[in-house]
C-alpha positions in Angstrom: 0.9 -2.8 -7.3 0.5 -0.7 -10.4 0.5 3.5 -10.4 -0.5 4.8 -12.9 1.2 8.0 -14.1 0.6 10.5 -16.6 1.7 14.4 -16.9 -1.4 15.5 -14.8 -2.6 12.6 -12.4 -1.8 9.5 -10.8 -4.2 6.6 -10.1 -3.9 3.0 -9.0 -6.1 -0.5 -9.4 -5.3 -1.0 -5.8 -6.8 2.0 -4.0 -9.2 4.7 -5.1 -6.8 7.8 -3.8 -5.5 9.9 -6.9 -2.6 12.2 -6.8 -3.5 15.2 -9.4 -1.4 18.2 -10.8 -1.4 21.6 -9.0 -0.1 24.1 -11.4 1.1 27.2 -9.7 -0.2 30.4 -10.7 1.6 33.4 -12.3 4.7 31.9 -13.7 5.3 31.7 -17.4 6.7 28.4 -17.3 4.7 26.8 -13.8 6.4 24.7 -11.5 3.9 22.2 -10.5 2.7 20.6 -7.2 0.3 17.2 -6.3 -2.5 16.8 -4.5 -3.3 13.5 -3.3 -6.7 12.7 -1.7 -5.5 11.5 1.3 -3.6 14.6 2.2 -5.8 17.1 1.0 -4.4 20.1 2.7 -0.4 19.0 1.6 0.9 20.5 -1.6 3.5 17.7 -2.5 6.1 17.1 -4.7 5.7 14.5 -8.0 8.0 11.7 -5.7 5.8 12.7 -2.5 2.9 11.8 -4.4 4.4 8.6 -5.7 5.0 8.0 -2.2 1.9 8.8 -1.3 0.4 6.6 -4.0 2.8 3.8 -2.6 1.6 4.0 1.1 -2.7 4.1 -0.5 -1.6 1.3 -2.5 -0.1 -1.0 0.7 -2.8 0.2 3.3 -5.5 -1.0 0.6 -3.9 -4.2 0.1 -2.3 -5.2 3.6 -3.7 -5.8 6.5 -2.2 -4.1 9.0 -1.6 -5.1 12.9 -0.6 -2.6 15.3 2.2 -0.2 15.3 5.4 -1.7 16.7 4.4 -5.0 16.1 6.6 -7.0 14.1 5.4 -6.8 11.0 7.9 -5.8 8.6 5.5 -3.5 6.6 6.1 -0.7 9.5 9.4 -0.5 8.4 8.5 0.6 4.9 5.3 2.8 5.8 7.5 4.4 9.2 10.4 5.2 5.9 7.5 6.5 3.4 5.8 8.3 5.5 9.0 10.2 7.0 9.5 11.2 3.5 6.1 13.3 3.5 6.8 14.8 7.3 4.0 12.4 8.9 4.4 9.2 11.5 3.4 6.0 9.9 0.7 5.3 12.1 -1.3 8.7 11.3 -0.2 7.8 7.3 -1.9 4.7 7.9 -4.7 5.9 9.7 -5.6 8.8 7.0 -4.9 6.4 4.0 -7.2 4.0 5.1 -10.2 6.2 4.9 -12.0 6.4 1.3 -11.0 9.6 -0.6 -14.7 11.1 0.1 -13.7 11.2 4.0 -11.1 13.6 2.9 -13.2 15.8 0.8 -13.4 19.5 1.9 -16.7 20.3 3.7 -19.1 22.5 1.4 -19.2 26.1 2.6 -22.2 27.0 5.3 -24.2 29.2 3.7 -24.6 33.1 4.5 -28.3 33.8 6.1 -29.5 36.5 4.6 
């Protein structure tokens, strides 16, 4: 597995989810949040990302057999997951779905 981190976005060769830098607004010196693509509502910490990054990067490389079956990868994803206030099956679930499944929808536009 290899993330890729720099000051303002995080990006893999294993999945094509992206974690990028949320500045906040109307500090002098901002604290900054993520935004990964396959939690597009969730304003995260830099180590929520990573672990966010980590769980795209083992969905998109692991093939994965049902919750609660033995397979010791549900450990780790139940663990991550946790971490970022989710179950491991819905981490899972939303991770495995490309990052343009997650995009916001355009805005209907206003008849006139």
């Amino acid at each position: 597995m290899s993330i890729r981190i720099d000051a303002a976005e995080m990006t893999s060769d294993r999945t094509r989810h992206t974690a990028a830098m949320w500045p906040v607004p109307d500090y002098e010196a901002p604290p900054t949040l993520w935004r990964v693509t396959w939690l597009p509502d969730r304003y995260l910490t830099r180590n929520q990302a990573i672990t966010a990054m980590t769980i795209a990067e083992v969905v998109w490389t692991h093939e994965f057999e049902t919750p609660g079956s033995k397979d010791p990868i549900w450990l780790h994803i139940d663990g991550w997951a946790a971490e970022l206030g989710i179950t491991g099956p819905h981490a899972v679930a939303e991770a495995s779905l490309p990052p343009e499944d997650h995009a916001p929808e355009p805005a209907a536009e206003i008849a006139r």
